[in-house]
N, C-alpha and C positions, 0 to 999 in steps of 0.2 A: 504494500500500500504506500510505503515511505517513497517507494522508487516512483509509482505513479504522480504525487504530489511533485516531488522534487523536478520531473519530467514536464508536470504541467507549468510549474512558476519558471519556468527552462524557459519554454514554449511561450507563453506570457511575455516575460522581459523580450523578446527576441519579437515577438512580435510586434512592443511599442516602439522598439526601436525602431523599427521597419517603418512603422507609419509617422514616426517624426521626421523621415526625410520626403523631400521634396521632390516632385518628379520635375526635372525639368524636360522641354519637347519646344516643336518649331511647326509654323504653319506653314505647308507649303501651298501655291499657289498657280494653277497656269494662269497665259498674261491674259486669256478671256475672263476667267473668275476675279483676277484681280479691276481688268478695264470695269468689270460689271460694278465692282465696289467701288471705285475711285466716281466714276460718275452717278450714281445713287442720289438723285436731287440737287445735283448741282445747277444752278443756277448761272445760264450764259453770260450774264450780264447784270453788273450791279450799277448800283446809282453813285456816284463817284463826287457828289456834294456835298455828302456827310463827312467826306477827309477833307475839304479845301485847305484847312488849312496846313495840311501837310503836300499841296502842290509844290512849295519850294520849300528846303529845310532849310527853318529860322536859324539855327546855331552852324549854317555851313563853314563860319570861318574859323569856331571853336573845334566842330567835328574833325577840320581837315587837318587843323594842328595836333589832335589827338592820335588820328590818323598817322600822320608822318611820325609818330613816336613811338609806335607799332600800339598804342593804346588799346583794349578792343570792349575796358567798361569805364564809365564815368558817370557820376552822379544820379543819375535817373534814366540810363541808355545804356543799351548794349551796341557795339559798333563793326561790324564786316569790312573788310575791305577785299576787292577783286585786283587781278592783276591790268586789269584793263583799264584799273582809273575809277570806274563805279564803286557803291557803298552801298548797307544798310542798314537801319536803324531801327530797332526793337528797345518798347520802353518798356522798363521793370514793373510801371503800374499795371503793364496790360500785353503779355509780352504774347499772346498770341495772334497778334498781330506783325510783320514786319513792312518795313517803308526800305523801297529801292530806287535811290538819287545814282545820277550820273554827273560825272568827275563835277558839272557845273552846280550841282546841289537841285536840280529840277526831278523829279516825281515820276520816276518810269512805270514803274507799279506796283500792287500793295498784294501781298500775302498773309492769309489768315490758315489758323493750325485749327481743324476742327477738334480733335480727338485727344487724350491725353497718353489712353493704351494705344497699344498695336492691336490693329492695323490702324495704324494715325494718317490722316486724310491734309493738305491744304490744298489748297486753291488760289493762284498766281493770276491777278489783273490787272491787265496793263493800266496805264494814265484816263482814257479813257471807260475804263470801266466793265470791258473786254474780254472773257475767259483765256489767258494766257497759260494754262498748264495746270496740271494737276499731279502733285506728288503722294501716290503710297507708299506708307512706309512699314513695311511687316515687321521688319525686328530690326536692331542695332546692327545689324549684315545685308541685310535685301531690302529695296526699295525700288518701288517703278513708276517711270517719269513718263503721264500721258499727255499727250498734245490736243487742242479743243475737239479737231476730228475725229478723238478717237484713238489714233494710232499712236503705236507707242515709241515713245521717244528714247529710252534709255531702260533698259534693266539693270542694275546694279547688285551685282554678289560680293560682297568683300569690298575686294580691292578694283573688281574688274564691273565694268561695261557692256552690256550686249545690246544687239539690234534685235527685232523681232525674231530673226531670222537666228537665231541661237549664237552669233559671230560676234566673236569679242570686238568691240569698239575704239574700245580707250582704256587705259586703268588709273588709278589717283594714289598719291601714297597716304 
């Protein structure tokens, strides 16, 4: 009887052990299941009034200074810089939103982050108001970059890039 006892509180501990760990796993996705998510009530076209005042950015001369000083937070902004010249600025009050200026400090277009989990959705508009792209993003590794038509601009694994067509594109370090 002592053997059964001892065999069951065995079995017991072994088994809370088992269930205090966590499984971890990955969504995977083809680009048709993913295109089907990324556009899921997106909306072509927003009204682009409600930002005016982020048509030209007020603090261009302080940004660009922070900027050249490889800066990329200050005060109440988070701050991008491209190799092109362009920028972007996301404010800590309300950071899912981002504002995208070119090198002149003018308003190319505004991205909003819908989602907080994965599959995390934004949605890229130009100046006008305009469905400019759509980013899914599945997990910290994969992510797929749609275009207003539809078609898909960029799949990203890792490091690497593909086109629809399964053919590496590009990679990024």
């Amino acid at each position: 009887m002592k053997k059964y006892l001892i065999l069951l509180i065995a079995v017991l501990c072994v088994a809370q052990t088992a269930i205090g760990f966590t499984i971890k796993g990955g969504v995977s996705y083809t680009v048709n299941e993913a295109r089907q998510i990324a556009f899921d009530g997106v909306a072509q076209k927003i009204d682009m009034s409600k930002y005016k005042e982020y048509f030209v950015d007020k603090n261009f001369e302080k940004n660009q200074e922070l900027l050249k000083k490889g800066k990329k937070r200050y005060k109440d902004r988070y701050l991008t810089k491209f190799s092109d010249g362009d920028y972007a600025i996301s404010y800590k009050d309300n950071t899912i939103i981002g504002f995208y200026y070119d090198k002149k400090g003018h308003l190319e277009a505004i991205d909003f982050i819908e989602d907080s989990d994965y599959p995390q959705r934004s949605f890229k508009y130009d100046r006008n108001g305009k469905l400019d792209s759509i980013d899914l993003v599945i997990s910290g590794d994969e992510q797929y970059l749609f275009e207003p038509t539809g078609e898909l601009g960029a799949h990203w694994i890792g490091k690497n890039c593909y086109n629809e067509k399964g053919e590496l594109i590009k990679t990024r370090r």
